[in-house]
TORKEVEX-277288 format. One record per atom (N, C-alpha, C): residue number from 1; x negated, y negated, z; atom name. Coordinates in Angstrom, 2 decimals, padded with zeros to 5 digits. Layout:
! TORKEVEX-277288
  num        X        Y        Z  atome
  NUM        X        Y        Z     CA
...
END
This chain:
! TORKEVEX-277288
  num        X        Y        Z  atome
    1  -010.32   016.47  -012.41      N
    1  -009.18   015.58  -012.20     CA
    1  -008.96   014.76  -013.45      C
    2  -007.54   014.55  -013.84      N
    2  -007.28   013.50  -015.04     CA
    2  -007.23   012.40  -014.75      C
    3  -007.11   011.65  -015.71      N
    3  -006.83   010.30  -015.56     CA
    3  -005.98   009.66  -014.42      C
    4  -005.89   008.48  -014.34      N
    4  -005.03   007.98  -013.17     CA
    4  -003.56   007.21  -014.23      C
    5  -003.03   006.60  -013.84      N
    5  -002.11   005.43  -014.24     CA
    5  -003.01   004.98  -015.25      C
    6  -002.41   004.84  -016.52      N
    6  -002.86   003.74  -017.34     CA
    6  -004.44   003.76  -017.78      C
    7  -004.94   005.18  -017.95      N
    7  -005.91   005.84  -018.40     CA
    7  -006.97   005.68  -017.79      C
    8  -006.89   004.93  -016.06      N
    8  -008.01   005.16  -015.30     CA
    8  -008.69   006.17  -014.74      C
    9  -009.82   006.10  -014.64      N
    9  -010.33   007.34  -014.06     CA
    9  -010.96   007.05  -012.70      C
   10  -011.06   007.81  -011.49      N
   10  -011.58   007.00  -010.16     CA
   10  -012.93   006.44  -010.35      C
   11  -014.19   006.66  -011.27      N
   11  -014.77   005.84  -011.43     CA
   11  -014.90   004.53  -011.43      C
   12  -013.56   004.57  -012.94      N
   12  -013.22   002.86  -012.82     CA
   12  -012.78   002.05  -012.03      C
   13  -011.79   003.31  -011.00      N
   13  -011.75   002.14  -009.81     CA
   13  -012.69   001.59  -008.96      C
   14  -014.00   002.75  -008.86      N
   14  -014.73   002.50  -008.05     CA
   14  -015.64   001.48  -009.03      C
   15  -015.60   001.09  -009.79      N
   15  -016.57   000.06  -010.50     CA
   15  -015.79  -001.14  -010.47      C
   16  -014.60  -001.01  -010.52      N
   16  -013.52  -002.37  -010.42     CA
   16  -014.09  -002.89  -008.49      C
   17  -014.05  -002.04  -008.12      N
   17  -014.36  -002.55  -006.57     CA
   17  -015.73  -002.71  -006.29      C
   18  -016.29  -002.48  -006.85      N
   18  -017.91  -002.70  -006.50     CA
   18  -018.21  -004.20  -007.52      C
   19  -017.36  -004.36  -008.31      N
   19  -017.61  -005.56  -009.34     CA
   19  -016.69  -006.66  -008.24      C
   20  -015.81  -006.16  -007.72      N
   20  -015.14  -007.51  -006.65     CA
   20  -014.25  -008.04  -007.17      C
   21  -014.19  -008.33  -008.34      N
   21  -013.09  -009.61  -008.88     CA
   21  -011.88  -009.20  -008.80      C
   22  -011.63  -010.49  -008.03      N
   22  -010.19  -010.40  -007.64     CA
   22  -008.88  -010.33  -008.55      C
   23  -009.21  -011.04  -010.26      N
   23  -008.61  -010.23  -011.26     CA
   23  -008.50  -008.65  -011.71      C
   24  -009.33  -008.37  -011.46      N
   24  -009.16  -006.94  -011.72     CA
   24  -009.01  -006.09  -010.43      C
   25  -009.27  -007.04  -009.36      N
   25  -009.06  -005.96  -008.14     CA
   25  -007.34  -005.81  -007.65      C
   26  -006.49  -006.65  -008.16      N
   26  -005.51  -006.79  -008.14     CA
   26  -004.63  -006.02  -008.60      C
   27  -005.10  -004.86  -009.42      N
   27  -004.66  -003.68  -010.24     CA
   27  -005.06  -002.53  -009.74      C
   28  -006.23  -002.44  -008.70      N
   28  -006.56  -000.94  -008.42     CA
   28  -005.37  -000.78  -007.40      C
   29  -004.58  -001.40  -006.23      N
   29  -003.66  -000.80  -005.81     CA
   29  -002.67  -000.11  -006.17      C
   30  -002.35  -000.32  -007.50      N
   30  -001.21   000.05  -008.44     CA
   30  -001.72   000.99  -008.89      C
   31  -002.93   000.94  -009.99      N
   31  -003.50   002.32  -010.66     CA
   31  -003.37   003.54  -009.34      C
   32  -003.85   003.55  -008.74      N
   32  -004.05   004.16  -007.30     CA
   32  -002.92   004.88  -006.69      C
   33  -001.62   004.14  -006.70      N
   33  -000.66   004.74  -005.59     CA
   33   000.38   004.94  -006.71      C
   34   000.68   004.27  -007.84      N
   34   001.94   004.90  -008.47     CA
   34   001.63   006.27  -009.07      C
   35   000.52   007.03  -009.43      N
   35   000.58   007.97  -009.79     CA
   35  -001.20   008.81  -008.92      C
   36  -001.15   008.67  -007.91      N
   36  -002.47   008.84  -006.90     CA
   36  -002.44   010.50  -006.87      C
   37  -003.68   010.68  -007.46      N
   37  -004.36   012.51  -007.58     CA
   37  -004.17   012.77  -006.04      C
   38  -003.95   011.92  -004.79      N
   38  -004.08   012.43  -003.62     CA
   38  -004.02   011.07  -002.65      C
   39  -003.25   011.50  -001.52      N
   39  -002.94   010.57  -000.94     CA
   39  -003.87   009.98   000.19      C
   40  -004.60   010.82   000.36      N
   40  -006.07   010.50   001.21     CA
   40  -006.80   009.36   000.36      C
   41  -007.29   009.77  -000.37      N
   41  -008.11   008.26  -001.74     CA
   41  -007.35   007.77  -001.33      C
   42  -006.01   007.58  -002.30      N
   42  -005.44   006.44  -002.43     CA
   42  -005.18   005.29  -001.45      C
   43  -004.58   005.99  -000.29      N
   43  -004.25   005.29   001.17     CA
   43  -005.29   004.50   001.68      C
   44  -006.52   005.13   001.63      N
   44  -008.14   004.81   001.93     CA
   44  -008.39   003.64   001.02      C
   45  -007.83   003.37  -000.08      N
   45  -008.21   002.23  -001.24     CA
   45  -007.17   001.39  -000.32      C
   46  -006.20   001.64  -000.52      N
   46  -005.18  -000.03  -000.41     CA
   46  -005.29   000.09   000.72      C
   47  -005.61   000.37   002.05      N
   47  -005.73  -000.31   003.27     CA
   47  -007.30  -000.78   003.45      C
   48  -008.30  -000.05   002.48      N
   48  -009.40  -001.45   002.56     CA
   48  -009.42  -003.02   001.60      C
   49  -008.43  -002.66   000.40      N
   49  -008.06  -004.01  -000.60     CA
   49  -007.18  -004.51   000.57      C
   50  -006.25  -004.26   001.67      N
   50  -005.23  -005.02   002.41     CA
   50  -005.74  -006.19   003.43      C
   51  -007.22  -006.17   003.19      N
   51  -007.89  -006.36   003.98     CA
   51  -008.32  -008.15   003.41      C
   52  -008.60  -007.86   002.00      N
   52  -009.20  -008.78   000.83     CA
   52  -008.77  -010.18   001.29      C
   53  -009.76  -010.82   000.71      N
   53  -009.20  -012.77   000.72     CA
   53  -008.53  -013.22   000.06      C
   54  -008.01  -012.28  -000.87      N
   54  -007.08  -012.53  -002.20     CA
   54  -005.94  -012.25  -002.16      C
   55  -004.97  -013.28  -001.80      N
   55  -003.65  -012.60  -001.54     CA
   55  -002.65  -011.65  -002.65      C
   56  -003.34  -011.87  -003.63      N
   56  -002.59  -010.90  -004.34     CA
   56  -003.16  -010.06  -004.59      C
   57  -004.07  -009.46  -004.38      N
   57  -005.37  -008.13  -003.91     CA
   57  -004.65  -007.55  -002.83      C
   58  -004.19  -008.46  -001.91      N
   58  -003.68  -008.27  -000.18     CA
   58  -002.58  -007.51  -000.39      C
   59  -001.85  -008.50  -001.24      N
   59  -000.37  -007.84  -001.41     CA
   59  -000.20  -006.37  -002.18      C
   60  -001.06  -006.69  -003.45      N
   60  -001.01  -005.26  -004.25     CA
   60  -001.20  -004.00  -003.50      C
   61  -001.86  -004.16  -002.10      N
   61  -002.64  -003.16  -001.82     CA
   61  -001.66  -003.24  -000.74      C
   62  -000.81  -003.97   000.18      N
   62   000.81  -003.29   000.86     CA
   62   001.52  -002.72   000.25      C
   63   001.89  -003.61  -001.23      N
   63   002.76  -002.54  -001.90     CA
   63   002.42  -001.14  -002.47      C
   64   000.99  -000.67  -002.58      N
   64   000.55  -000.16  -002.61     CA
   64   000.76   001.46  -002.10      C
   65   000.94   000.77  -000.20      N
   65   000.99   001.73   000.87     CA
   65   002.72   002.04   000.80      C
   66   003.08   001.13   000.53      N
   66   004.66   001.65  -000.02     CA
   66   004.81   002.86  -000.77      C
   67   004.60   002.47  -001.85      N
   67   004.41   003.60  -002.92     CA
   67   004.03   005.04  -002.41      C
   68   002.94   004.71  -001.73      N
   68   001.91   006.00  -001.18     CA
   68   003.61   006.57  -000.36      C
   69   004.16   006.15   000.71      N
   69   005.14   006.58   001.23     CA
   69   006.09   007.02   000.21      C
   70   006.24   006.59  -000.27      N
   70   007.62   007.15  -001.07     CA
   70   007.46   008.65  -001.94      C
   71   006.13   008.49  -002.42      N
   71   005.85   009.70  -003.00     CA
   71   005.39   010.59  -002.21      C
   72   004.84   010.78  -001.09      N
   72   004.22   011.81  -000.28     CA
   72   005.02   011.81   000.91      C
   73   005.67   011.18   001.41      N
   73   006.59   011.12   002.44     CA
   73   005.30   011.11   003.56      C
   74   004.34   010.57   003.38      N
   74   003.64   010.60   004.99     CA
   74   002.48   009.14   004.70      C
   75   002.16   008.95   005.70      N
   75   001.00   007.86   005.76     CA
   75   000.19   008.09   006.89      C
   76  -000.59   007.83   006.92      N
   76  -001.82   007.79   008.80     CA
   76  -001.00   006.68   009.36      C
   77  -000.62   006.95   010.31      N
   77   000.33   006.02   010.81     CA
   77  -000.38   004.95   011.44      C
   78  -001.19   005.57   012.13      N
   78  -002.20   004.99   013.28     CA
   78  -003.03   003.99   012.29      C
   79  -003.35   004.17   011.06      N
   79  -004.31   002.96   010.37     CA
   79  -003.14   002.44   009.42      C
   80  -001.92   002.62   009.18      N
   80  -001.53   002.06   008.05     CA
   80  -000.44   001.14   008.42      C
   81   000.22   001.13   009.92      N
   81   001.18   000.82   010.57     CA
   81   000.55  -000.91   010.94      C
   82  -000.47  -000.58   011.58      N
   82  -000.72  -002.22   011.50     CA
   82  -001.41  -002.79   010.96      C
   83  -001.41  -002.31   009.88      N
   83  -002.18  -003.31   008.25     CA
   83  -000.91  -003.79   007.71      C
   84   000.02  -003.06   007.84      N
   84   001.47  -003.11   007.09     CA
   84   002.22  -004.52   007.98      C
   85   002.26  -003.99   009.92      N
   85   002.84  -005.24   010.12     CA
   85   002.09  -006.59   010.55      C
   86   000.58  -006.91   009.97      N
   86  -000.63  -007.65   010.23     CA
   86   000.37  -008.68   008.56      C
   87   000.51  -007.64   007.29      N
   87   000.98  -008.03   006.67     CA
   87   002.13  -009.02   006.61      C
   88   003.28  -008.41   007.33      N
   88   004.50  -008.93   007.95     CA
   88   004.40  -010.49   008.00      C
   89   003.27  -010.55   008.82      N
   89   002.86  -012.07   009.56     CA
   89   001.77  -013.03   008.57      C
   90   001.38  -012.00   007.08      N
   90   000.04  -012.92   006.49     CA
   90   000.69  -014.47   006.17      C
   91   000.23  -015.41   005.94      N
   91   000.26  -016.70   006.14     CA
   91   000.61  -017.39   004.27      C
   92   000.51  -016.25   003.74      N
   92   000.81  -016.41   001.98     CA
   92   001.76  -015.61   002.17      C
   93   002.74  -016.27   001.68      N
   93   004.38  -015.69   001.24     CA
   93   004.38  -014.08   000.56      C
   94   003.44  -014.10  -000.46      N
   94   003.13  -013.32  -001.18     CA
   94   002.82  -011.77  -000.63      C
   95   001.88  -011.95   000.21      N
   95   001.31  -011.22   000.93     CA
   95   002.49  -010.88   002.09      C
   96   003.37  -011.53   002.54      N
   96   004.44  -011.34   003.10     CA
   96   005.35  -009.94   002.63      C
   97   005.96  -010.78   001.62      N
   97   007.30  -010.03   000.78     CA
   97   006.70  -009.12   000.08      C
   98   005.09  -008.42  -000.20      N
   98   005.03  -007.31  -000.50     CA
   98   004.68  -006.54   001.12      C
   99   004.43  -006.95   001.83      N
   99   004.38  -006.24   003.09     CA
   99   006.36  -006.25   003.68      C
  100   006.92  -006.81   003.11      N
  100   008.14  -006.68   003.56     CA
  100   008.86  -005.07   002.37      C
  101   008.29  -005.45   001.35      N
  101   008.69  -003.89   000.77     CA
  101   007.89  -002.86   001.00      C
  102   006.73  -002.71   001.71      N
  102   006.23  -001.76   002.27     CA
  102   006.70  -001.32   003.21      C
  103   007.24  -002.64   004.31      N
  103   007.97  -002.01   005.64     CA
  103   009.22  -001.75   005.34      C
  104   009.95  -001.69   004.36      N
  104   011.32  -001.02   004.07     CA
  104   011.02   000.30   003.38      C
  105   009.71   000.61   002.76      N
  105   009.45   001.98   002.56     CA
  105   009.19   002.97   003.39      C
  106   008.71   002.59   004.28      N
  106   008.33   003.45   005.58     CA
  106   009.32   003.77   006.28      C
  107   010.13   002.45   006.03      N
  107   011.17   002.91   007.15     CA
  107   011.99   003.72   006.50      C
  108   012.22   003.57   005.41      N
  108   013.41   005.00   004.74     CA
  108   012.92   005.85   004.25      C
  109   011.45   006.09   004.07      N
  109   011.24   007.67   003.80     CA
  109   010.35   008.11   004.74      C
  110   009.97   007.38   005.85      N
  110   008.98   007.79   006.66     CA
  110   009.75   007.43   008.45      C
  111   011.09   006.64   008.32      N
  111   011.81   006.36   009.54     CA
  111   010.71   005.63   010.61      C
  112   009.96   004.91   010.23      N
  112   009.13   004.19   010.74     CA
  112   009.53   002.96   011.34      C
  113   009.65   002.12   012.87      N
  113   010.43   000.98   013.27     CA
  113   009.09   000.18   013.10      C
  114   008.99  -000.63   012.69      N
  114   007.90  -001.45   012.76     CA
  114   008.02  -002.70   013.75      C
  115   007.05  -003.42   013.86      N
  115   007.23  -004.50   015.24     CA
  115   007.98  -005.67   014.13      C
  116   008.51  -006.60   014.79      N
  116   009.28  -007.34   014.26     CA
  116   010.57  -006.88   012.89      C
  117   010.32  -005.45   013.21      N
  117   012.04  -005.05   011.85     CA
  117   012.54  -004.16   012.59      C
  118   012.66  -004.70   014.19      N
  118   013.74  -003.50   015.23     CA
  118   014.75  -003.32   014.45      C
  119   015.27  -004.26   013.82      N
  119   016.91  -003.94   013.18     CA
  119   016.77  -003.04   012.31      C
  120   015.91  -002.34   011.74      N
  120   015.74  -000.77   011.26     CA
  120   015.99   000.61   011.90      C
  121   015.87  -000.18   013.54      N
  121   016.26   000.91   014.09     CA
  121   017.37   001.98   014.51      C
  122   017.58   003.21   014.05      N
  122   019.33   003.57   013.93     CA
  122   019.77   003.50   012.66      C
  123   018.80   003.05   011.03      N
  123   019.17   003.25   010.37     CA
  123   018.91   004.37   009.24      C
  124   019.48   005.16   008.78      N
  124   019.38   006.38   008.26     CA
  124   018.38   006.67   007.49      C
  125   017.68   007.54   007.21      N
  125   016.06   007.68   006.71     CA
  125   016.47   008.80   005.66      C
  126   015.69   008.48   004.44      N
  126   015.52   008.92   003.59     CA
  126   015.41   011.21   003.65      C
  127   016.82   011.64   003.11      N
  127   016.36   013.02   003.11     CA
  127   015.32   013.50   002.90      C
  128   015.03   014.74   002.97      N
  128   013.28   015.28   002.43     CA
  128   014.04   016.39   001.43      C
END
């Protein structure tokens, strides 16, 4: 496998996450999903960073699951659906409005209604 985004290799992610810091952990969602060797890893990374005490760890890793949708047109619905709208409700703005562009990704390339964005519902979803 080659490199990832920005000349990472999954090592480094896995050493960025075993090192913790929330500066640098704030980047493996991105390395990860804008250009992800596979959507299994990747998905598996940003819904355990979505998890983090760091809201912008939190957030990177919704927008994250965005991304993952847009390029693969699929997600585990069942684990990624309510990390996404857990997001919706996080208590940092931040962590919000990137869970608010995650739930507008799903919903147009994956036609996904999420709890609290009924008004998505009936609206036209992304061709394949």
């Amino acid at each position: 496998m080659g490199p990832l985004r920005d000349g990472w290799t999954r090592a480094d992610v896995e050493a960025v996450i075993a090192r913790g810091e929330p500066a640098e952990l704030l980047h493996v969602p991105l390395v990860v999903s804008l250009d992800p060797p596979g959507r299994v890893w990747a998905e598996q990374i940003c819904l355990r960073l979505a998890a983090h005490p760091s809201p912008n760890v939190r957030g990177n890793a919704l927008l994250g699951l965005g991304h993952l949708a847009r390029i693969f047109r699929s997600l585990h619905r069942r684990r990624a659906q309510p990390v996404i709208e857990a997001g919706l409700q996080d208590p940092d703005p931040y962590v919000r409005g990137q869970a608010g562009a995650a739930a507008d990704d799903v919903a147009w390339y994956l036609g996904w209604v999420l709890a609290g964005r009924e008004h998505d519902r009936g609206r036209p979803v992304c061709p394949r």
